[in-house]
C-alpha positions in Angstrom: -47.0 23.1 20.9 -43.4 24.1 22.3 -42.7 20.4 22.8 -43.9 19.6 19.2 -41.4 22.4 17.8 -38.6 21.0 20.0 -39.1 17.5 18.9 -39.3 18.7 15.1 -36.0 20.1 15.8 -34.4 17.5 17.2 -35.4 15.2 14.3 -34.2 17.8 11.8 -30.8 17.4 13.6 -30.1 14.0 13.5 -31.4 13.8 9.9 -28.4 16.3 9.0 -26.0 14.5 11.5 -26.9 11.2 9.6 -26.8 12.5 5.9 -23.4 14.2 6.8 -22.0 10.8 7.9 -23.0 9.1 5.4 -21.3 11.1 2.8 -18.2 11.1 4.8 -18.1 7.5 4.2 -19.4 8.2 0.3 -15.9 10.1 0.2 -13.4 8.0 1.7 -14.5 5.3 -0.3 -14.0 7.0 -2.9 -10.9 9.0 -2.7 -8.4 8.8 -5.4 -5.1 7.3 -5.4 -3.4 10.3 -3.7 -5.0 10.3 -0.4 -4.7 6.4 -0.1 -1.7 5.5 2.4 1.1 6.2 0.4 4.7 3.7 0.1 6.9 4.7 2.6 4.9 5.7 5.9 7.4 4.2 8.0 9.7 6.7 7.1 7.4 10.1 7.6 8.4 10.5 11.6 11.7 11.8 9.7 9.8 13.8 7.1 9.4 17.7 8.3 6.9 18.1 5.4 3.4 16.4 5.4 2.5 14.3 2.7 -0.5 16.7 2.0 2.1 19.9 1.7 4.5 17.4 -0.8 1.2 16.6 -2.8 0.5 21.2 -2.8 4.0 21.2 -3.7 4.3 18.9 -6.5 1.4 19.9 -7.9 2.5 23.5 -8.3 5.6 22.4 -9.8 3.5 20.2 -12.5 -0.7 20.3 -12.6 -2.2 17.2 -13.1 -3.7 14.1 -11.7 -1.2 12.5 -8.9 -1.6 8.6 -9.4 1.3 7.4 -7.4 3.0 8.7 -4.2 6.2 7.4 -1.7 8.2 8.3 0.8 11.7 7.5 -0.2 15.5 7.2 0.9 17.4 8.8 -2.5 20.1 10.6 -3.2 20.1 14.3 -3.5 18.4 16.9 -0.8 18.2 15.6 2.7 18.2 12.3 1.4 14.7 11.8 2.5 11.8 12.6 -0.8 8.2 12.2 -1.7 8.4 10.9 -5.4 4.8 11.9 -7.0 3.8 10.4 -10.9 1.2 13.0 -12.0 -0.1 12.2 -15.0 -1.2 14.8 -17.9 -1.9 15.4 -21.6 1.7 14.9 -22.4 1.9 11.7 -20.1 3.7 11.5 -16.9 5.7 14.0 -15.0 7.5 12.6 -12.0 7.8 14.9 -9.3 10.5 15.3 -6.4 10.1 16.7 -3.4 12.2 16.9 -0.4 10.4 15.8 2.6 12.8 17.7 5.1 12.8 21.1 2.9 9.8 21.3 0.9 12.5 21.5 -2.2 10.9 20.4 -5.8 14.6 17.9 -6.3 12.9 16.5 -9.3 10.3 17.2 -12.3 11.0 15.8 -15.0 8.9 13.4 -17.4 8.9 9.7 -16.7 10.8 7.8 -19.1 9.6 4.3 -20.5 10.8 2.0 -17.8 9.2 4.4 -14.4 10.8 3.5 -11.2 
């Protein structure tokens, strides 16, 4: 009987381990734009700020959906930004933020020829 309710267990166990992995994969496949590798990854070994903080930041500064992310060498700040498009309603906000600083540099909405 002990070894019947040990085995039931076990099989329980992996069932759980099994259905858990298999919606892992369910959710990377289907992650949305902003947790694909973003443009620019050679350049985050300079970045202070984590991609995932830039997208926290940028979506304070501007709710919406993020459907375009880099990592980009521009003028102002350190020089060094995450460039989000978020797109709402009104259409799409582009939002800066400074990779070494954590600095919104930019939020404004994008114009009719986006970077």
């Amino acid at each position: 009987m002990l070894y019947n309710t040990n085995l039931s267990i076990l099989v329980l166990a992996l069932a759980a381990v099994g259905t858990v992995a298999y919606a892992a994969d369910a959710a990377t496949a289907a992650q949305p734009a902003s947790a694909k590798p973003f443009t620019g990854h050679k350049l985050a070994k300079n970045a202070k700020i984590t991609m995932a903080d830039a997208r926290v930041i940028a979506i304070k500064a501007h709710p919406g959906n993020i459907t375009d992310e880099e990592l980009e060498n521009e003028k102002g700040g350190s020089g060094l930004r995450y460039s989000f498009d978020i797109k709402d309603a009104n259409g799409t906000q582009e939002v800066g933020v400074d990779a070494k600083t954590g600095m919104v540099l930019e939020n404004k909405l994008e114009g009719p020829d986006p970077d």
